[in-house]
N, C-alpha and C positions, 0 to 999 in steps of 0.2 A: 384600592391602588397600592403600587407597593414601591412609593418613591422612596428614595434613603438620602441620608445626606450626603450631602456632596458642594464642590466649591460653588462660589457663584456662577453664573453663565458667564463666558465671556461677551464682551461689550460690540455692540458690532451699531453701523449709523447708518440709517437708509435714506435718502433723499427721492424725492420722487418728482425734480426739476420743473418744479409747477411753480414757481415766484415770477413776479411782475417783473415784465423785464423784452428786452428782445434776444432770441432762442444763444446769440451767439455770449451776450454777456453771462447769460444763464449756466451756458456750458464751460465759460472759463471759471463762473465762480464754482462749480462742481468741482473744478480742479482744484482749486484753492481749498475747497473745502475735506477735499480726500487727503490734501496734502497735513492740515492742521489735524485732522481723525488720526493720520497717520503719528504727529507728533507728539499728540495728546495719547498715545497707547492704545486706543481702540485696535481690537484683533481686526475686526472685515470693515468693509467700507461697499454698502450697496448703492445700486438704480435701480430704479423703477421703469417698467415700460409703457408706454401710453401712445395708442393710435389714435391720428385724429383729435387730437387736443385733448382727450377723456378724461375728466376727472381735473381740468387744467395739466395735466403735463406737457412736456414740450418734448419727451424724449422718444421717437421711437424705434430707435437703434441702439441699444445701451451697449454693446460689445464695443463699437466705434467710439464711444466715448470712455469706456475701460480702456481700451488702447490709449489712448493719450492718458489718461491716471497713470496707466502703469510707466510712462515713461516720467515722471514727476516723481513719482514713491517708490519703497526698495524693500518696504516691511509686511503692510498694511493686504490683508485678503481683500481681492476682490468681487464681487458679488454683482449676480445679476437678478431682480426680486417682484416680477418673475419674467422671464420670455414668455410669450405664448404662441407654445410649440405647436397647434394646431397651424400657425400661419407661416410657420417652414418649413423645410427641406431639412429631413435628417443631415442628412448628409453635408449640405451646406453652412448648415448649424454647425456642426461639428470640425466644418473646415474653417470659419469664420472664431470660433470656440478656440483650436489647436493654436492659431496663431495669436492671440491674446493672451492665452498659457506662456506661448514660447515670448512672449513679449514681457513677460511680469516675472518668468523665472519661475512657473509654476503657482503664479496666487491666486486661478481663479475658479472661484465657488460662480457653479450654472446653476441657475434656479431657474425650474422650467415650471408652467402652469397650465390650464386647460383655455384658460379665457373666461373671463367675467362677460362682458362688451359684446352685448347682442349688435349694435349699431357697425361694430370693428368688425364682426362675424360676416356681418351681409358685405361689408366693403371689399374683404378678401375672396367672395363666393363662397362662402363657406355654411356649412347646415350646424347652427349653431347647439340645435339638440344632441348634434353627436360628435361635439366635440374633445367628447372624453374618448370615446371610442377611437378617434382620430390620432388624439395622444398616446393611448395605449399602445396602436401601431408605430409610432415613431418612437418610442423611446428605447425599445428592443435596437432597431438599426441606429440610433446615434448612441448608445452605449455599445454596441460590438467594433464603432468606428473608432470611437475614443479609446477603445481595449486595444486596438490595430490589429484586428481580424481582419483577413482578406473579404474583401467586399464583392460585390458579384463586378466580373468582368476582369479579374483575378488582381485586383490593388489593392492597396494599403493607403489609409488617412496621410495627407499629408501638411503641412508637418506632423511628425507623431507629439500625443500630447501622453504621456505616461501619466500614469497618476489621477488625469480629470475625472476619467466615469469612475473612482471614487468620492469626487467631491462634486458630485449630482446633486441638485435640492429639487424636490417636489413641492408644488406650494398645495396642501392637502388640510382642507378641512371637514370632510367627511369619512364615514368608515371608506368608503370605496378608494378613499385617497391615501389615509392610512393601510390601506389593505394592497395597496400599487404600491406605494415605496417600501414597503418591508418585502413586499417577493421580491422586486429587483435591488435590494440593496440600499436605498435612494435616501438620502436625507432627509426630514420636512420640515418645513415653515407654514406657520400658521396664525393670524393675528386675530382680529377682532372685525364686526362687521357694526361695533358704533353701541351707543346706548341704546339699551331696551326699557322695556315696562317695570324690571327687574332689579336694572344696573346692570355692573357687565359681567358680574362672578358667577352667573347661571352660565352662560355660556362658554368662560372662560372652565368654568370645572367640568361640563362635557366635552371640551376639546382636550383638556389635559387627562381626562379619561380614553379619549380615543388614542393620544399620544403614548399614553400607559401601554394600550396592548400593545401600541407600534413596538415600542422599545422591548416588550416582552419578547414579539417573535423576534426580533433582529437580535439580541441574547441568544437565544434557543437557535439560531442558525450560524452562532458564532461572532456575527458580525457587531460593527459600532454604531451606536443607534444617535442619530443626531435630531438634535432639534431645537428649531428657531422661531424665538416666540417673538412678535415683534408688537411695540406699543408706543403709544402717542407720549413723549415726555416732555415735559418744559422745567426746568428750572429755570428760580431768578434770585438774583437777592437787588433790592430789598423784594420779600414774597411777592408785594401784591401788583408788582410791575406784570406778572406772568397773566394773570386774567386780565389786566389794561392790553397786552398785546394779544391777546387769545381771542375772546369777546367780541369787539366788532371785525377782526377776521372769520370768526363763526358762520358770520350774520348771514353770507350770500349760502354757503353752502346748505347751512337749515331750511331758512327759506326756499330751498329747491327741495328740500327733504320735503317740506310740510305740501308742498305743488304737489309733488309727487306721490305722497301716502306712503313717506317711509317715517315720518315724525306726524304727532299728533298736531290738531289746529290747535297755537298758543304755545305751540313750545317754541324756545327762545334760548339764545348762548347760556343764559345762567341756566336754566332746566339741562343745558347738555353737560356744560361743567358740574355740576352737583350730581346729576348721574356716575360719577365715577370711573367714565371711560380714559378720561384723559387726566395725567399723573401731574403737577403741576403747581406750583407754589414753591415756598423755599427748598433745598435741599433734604432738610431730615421728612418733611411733608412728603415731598416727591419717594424719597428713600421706606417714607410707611407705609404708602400707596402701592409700591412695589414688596415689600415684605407681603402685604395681606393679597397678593395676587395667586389665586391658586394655579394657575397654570405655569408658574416660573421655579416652582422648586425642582422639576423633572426637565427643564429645559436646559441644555448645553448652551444657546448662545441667546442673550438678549438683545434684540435690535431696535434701537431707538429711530425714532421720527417725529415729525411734529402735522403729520395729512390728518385730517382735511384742511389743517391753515397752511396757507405758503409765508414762508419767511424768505426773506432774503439771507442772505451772508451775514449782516450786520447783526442781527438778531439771533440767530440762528450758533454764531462762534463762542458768544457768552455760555448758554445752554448749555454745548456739546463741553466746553471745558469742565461747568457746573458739574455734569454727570460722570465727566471720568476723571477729577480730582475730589468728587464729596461724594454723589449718588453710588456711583457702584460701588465703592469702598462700605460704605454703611448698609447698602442692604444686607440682611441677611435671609436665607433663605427658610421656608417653616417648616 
């Protein structure tokens, strides 16, 4: 690999609106919470999209709820983490897209995906095997609409949004994902798929090897090679508050792991916490957890989250201050 040094990523806060709660209090605390990212200096401020409750989310319209952020903040990027662009309309995306732009004054970062959610796949009719190929096809016509190339029937995107199909994110964790955002240009984000048999730094160092070549071809084509690495953080102080709230929110989602044959029988919150997936305890702890991450020295922005736990607000505003007044100042990158 031929990472170099460079600043830290910038600090960016994902939420992925899955706390207890009903859908409407959920969405104003989003707001309150883009609003605090925004005051606390965080560069972006993502959503998550989630059909049909998946994964607990409650969101799955994230652009409609970008639009009410943006009329709240004046700084702060906004981020979508990810659409899954197999279940739209180029073109509508992109009209839906334009006016969020023109509503934010230009802050907003698309991040589009192929779809995880076989279950979300068949809801939409959709042949969930070939839903990369599906995306392949749309991202050509919603990147020429965001360029404001005439479209067949002789128009133009309206509103024009200048500027957005450079700030395209691909959520890409394989070469063939990597290998799609460097021909068109495209951003990526990429995180983790949870503890293995390993820990997570097997994984984490072949994806910042795939990121490696990403950024080689988008050099060699001139262009700026972006990348978002997104990971599970908790600060607290005192430390050991952060596994008292981690812990038995764990609980339900392992136990669906272990149902399911994605964790072994007997694994449990501490077997997931001592695996090392998730960054957590006091500030210099969390801040070394992120130093010894091999996939964050090559990455431009760091995006924090706390999935698979749902936090509320309350929990959740101590954390994000901890990270952007201790944690990102003190990491450094290796």
């Amino acid at each position: 690999m031929h990472h170099r040094p460079r600043s830290l990523p910038r600090l960016g806060w994902i939420t992925h609106v899955s706390a207890d709660g009903p859908p409407r209090a959920l969405y104003r605390e989003t707001v309150e919470l883009a609003v605090a990212a925004e005051e606390l200096g965080f560069h972006s401020f993502w959503v998550a999209q989630h059909h049909f409750g998946a994964q607990g989310g409650t969101l799955p319209s994230p652009l409609v709820l970008l639009a009410a952020i943006a009329e709240h903040t004046t700084r702060i990027r906004l981020g979508t983490a990810v659409v899954v662009g197999p279940a739209e309309n180029a073109l509508r995306l992109a009209e839906d897209a334009a006016v969020v732009d023109a509503l934010s004054g230009g802050r907003l970062e698309l991040g589009l995906g192929a779809g995880a959610d076989a279950t979300a796949s068949r809801a939409f009719g959709l042949d969930h095997e070939r839903r990369h190929d599906v995306l392949d096809g749309l991202l050509p016509v919603l990147l020429d609409a965001l360029d404001g190339r005439e479209l067949p029937g002789g128009v133009r995107l309206t509103p024009p949004a200048p500027g957005l199909s450079e700030r395209v994110w691909l959520g890409a964790g394989s070469p063939a994902g990597m290998d799609r955002a460097a021909r068109l240009g495209l951003g990526v984000m990429y995180g983790r798929r949870g503890p293995g048999p390993d820990g997570p730094y097997a994984q984490d160092t072949e994806y910042a090897r795939l990121a490696d070549g990403y950024r080689g071809r988008m050099e060699a084509a001139g262009r700026t090679a972006r990348i978002a690495v997104s990971r599970p953080v908790f600060p607290s102080e005192p430390a050991e508050l952060a596994r008292a709230v981690l812990a038995p929110r764990l609980r339900d989602w392992i136990d669906d792991g272990v149902r399911t044959g994605r964790y072994p029988d007997g694994f449990d919150p501490d077997a997931y916490l001592a695996a090392g997936a998730f960054a957590y305890g006091a500030p210099d702890q969390v801040a070394a957890a992120l130093a010894r991450d091999p996939g964050l020295p090559g990455a431009t922005d760091l995006l924090c989250h706390t999935q698979p736990v749902r936090l509320g607000l309350r929990l959740v505003l101590p954390a994000m201050e901890l990270i952007a007044r201790q944690v990102g100042r003190a990491r450094t990158p290796a």
